[in-house]
DOTORDO-631024 format. One record per residue (C-alpha): residue number from 1; residue in three letters; chain; x, z, y. Coordinates in steps of 0.02 Angstrom, whole numbers, plus 50000, padded with zeros to 5 digits. Each point is the difference from the previous one (the first is absolute). Example, Ala and Ser with C-alpha at 12.3 -4.5 7.8 and 13.67 -1.06 7.14 Angstrom:
% residues 2
<i: 1, aa: Ala, ch: A, east: 50615, up: 50390, north: 49775>
<i: 2, aa: Ser, ch: A, east: 50069, up: 49967, north: 50172>
//
This chain:
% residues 48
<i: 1, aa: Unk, ch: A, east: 50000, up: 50000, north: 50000>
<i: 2, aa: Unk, ch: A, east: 50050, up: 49943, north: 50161>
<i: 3, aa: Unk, ch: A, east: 50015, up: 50148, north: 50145>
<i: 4, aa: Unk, ch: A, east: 49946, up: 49941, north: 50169>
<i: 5, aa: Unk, ch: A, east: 50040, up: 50090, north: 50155>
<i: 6, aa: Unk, ch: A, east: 49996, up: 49943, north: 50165>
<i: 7, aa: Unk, ch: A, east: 50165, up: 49944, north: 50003>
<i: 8, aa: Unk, ch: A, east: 49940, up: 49869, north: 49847>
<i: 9, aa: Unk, ch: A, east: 49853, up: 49933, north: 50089>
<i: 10, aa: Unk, ch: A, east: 50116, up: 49974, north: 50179>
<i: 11, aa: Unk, ch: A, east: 50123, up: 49910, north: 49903>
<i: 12, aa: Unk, ch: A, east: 49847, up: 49909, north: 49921>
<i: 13, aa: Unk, ch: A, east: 49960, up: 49948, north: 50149>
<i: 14, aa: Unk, ch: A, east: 50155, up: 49950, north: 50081>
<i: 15, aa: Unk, ch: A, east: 50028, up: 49891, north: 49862>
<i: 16, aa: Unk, ch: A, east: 49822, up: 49916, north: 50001>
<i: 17, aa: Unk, ch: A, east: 50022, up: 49990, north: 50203>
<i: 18, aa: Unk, ch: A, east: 50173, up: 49910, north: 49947>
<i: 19, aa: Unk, ch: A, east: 49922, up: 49889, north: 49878>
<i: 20, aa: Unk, ch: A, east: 49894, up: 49938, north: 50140>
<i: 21, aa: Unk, ch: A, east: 50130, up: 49982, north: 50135>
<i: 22, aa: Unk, ch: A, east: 50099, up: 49887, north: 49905>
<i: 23, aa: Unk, ch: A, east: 49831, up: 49886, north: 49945>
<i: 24, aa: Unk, ch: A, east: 49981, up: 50013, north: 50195>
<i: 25, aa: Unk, ch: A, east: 50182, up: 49943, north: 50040>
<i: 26, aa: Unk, ch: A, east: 49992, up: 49857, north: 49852>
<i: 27, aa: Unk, ch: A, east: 49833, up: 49938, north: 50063>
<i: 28, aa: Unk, ch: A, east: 50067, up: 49972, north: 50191>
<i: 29, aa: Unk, ch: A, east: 50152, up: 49927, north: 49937>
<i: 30, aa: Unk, ch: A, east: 49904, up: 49862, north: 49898>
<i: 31, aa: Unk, ch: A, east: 49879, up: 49981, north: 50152>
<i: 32, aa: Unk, ch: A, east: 50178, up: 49950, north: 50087>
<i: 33, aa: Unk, ch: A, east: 50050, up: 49883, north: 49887>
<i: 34, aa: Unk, ch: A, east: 49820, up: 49921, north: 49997>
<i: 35, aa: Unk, ch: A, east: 50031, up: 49981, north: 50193>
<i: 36, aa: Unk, ch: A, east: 50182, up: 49960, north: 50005>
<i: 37, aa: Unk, ch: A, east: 49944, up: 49850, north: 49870>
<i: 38, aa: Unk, ch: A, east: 49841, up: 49940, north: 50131>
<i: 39, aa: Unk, ch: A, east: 50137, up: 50006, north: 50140>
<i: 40, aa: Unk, ch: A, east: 50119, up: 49889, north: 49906>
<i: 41, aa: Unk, ch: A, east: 49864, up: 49874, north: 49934>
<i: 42, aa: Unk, ch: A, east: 49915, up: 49985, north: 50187>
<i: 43, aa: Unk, ch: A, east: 50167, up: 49986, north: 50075>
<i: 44, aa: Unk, ch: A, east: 50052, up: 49846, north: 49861>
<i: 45, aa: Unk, ch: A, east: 49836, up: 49919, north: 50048>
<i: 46, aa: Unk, ch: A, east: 49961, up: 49863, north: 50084>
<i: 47, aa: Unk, ch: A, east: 49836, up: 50004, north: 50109>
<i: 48, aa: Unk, ch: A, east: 49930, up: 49820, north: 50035>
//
């Protein structure tokens, strides 16, 4: 059996909080790269 004292469910926490700041952090990055890839194909274009 597991004992669970405060400490436990704060670390619990930090952890989860973590786990979501890096999903966070990875989402904005590929939200870059989906822009950086617009800018590069509107730049290449050629409007008539």
């Amino acid at each position: 059996m597991k004992l669970i004292t405060p400490f436990t469910i704060l670390t619990q926490n930090f952890h989860t909080m973590d786990l979501i700041r890096d999903g966070m952090k990875n989402r904005r990055l590929a939200t870059e790269r989906l822009h950086d890839d617009y800018r590069k194909i509107y730049k290449n274009h050629k409007f008539a």
